[in-house]
C-alpha positions as CSV (number, residue, x, y, z in Angstrom):
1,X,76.9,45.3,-15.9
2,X,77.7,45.3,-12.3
3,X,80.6,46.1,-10.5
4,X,83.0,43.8,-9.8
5,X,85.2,44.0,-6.8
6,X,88.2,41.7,-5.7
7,X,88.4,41.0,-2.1
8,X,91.0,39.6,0.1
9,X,90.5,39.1,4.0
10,X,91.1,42.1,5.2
11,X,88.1,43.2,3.9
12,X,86.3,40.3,5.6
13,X,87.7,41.1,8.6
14,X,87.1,44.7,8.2
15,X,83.1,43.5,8.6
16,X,83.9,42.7,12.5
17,X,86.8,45.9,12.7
18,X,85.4,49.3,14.5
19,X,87.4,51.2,12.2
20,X,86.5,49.9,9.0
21,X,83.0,48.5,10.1
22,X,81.0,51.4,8.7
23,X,82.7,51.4,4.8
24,X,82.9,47.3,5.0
25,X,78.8,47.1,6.0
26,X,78.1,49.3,3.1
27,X,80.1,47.3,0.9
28,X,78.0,44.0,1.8
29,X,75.1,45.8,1.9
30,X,75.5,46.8,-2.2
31,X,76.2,43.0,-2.6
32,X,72.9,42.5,-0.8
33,X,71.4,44.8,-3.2
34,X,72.4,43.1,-6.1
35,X,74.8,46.8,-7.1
36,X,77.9,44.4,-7.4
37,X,79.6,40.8,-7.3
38,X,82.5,40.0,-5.1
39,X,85.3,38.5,-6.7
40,X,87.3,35.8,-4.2
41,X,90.3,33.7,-5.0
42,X,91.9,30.3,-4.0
43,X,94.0,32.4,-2.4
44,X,91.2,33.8,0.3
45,X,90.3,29.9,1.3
46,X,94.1,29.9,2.1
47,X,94.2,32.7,3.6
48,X,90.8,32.2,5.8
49,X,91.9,28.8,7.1
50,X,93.3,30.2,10.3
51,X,90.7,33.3,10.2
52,X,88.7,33.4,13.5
53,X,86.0,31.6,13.2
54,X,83.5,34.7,12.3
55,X,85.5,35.9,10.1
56,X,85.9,32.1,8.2
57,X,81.8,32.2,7.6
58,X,80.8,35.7,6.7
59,X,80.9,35.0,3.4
60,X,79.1,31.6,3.8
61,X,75.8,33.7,4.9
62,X,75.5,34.6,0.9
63,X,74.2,32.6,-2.2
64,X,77.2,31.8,-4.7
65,X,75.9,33.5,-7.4
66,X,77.2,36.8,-5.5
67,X,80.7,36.1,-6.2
68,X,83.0,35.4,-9.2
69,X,85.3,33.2,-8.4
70,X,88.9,33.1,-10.1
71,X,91.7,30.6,-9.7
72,X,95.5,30.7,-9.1
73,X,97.1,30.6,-12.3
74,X,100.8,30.1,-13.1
75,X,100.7,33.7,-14.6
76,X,99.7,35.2,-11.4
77,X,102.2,33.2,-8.9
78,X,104.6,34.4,-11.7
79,X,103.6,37.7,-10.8
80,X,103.7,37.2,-7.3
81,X,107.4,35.8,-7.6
82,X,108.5,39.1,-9.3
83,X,107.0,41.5,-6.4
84,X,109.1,39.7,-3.9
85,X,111.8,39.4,-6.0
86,X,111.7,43.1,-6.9
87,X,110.8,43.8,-3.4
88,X,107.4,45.0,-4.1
89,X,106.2,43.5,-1.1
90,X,107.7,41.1,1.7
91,X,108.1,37.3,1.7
92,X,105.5,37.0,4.1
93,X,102.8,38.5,1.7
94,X,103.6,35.2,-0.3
95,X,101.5,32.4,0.7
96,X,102.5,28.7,-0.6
């Protein structure tokens, strides 16, 4: 079975980032390899709407078969709700 690995866009944007350029390529290079399949959310649409532009297709140069997708559910806003609540993380990491 292969390895499945949840992105968000940092990691995309860690493709066109000098410091994280080297361990980001590898990571697209084992997807080109068939080692794993990248898991993306509803979430990383939102949150790649005001991406720069390179950073909105990366993942667009890739069949869909090497990604899982998963969906927002009311469990997981839930969750989300508690970490700000609890002050896990900030407000801002929260997006509507």
């Amino acid at each position: 079975m292969k390895q499945r690995i949840y992105i968000d866009t940092s990691v995309i944007g860690g493709y066109f980032d000098e410091e994280f350029k080297e361990a980001t390529l590898a990571l697209f290079e084992r997807l080109e390899n068939n080692e794993i399949i990248l898991v993306v959310s509803d979430l990383l649409d939102l949150e790649l709407i005001n991406a720069p532009e390179r950073v909105r297709n990366l993942l667009q140069k890739y069949p869909s078969d090497k990604f899982e997708r998963i969906e927002l559910s009311k469990e997981s806003t839930k969750l989300a709700d508690e970490y700000i609540n609890e002050k896990v993380v900030g407000k801002s990491s929260r997006k509507k």
